[in-house]
C-alpha positions in Angstrom: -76.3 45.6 137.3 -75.4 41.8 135.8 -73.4 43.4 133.4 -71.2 45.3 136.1 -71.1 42.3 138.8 -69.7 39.9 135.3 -66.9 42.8 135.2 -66.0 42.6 138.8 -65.9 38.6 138.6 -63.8 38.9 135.5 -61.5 41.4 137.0 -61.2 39.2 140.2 -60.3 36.1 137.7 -58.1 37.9 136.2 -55.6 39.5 139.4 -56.2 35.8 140.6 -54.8 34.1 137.2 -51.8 37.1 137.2 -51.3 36.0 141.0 -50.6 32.7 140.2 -48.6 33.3 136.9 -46.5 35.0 139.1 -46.4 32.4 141.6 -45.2 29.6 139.8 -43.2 31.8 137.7 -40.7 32.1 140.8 -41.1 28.4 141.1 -39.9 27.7 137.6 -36.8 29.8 138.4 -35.7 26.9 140.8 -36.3 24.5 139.4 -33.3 21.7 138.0 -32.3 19.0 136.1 -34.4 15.7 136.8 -31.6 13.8 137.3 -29.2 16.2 139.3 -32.6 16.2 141.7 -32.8 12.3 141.9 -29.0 12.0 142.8 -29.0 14.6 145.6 -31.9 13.1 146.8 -29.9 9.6 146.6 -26.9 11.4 148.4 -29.2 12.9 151.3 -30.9 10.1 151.9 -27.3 7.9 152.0 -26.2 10.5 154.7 -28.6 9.7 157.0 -28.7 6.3 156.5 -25.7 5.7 159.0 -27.3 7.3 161.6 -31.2 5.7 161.5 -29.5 2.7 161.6 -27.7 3.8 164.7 -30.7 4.9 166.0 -32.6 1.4 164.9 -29.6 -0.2 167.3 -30.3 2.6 170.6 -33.8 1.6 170.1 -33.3 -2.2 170.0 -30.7 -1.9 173.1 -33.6 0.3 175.2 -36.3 -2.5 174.0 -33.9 -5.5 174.9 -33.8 -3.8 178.8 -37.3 -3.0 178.9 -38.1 -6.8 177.9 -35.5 -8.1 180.5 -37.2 -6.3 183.1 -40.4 -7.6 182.1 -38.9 -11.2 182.0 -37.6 -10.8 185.4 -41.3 -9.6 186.8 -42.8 -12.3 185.3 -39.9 -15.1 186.5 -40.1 -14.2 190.1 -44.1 -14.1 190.0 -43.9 -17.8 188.8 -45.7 -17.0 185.7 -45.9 -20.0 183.5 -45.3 -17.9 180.5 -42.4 -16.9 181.0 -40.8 -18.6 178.3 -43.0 -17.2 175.7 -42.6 -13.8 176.6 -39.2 -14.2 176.8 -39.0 -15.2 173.6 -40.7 -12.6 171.9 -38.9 -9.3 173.6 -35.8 -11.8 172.1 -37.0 -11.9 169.0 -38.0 -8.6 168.5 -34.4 -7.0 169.6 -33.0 -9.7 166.7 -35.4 -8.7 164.4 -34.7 -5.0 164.8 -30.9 -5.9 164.5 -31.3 -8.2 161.3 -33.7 -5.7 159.9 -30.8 -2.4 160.1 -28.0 -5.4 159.0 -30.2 -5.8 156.1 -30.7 -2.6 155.1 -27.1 -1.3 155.0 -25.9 -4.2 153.1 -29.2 -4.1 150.7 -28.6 -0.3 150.0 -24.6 -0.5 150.3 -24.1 1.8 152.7 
């Protein structure tokens, strides 16, 4: 009875190691050259480049109007802080701006 259930297991290991020969064997049939990978990688990621940066801009623009309204709540309740949060909706539309300038001129896009 062990002797039978060790032949099962083994046959079971066995279709199980000749599924996954076969597996990676189509995987291996794709496969390229490390360096043709890296530079279409680089070119992908340079293609989209232009537009997150667009999209870093929309979302600065929709941030700068969302703090302006805020600002505006908070100057005609006569909020003393005012000024401060002001200053940081400001900051973080600049910063957002700065941050996508950066980018394309670190990367040379």
């Amino acid at each position: 009875m062990k002797a039978k259930l060790e032949r099962i297991l083994f046959k079971g290991k066995a279709l199980a190691l000749a599924f996954i020969i076969y597996f990676l064997s189509q995987f291996i049939a794709y496969a390229q050259d490390g360096n043709a990978g890296i530079n279409e990688a680089n070119m992908r990621v340079r293609s989209y480049f232009d537009t997150g940066t667009n999209l870093m801009f929309a979302i600065g623009a929709v941030l700068g109007l969302i703090g302006a309204v805020k600002v505006y709540q908070k100057w005609n309740s006569g909020d003393p802080d005012t000024g401060r949060v002001a200053a940081s909706w400001f900051g973080s539309c600049i910063f957002l701006v700065v941050v996508a300038t950066v980018l394309k001129s670190f990367f040379g896009v």
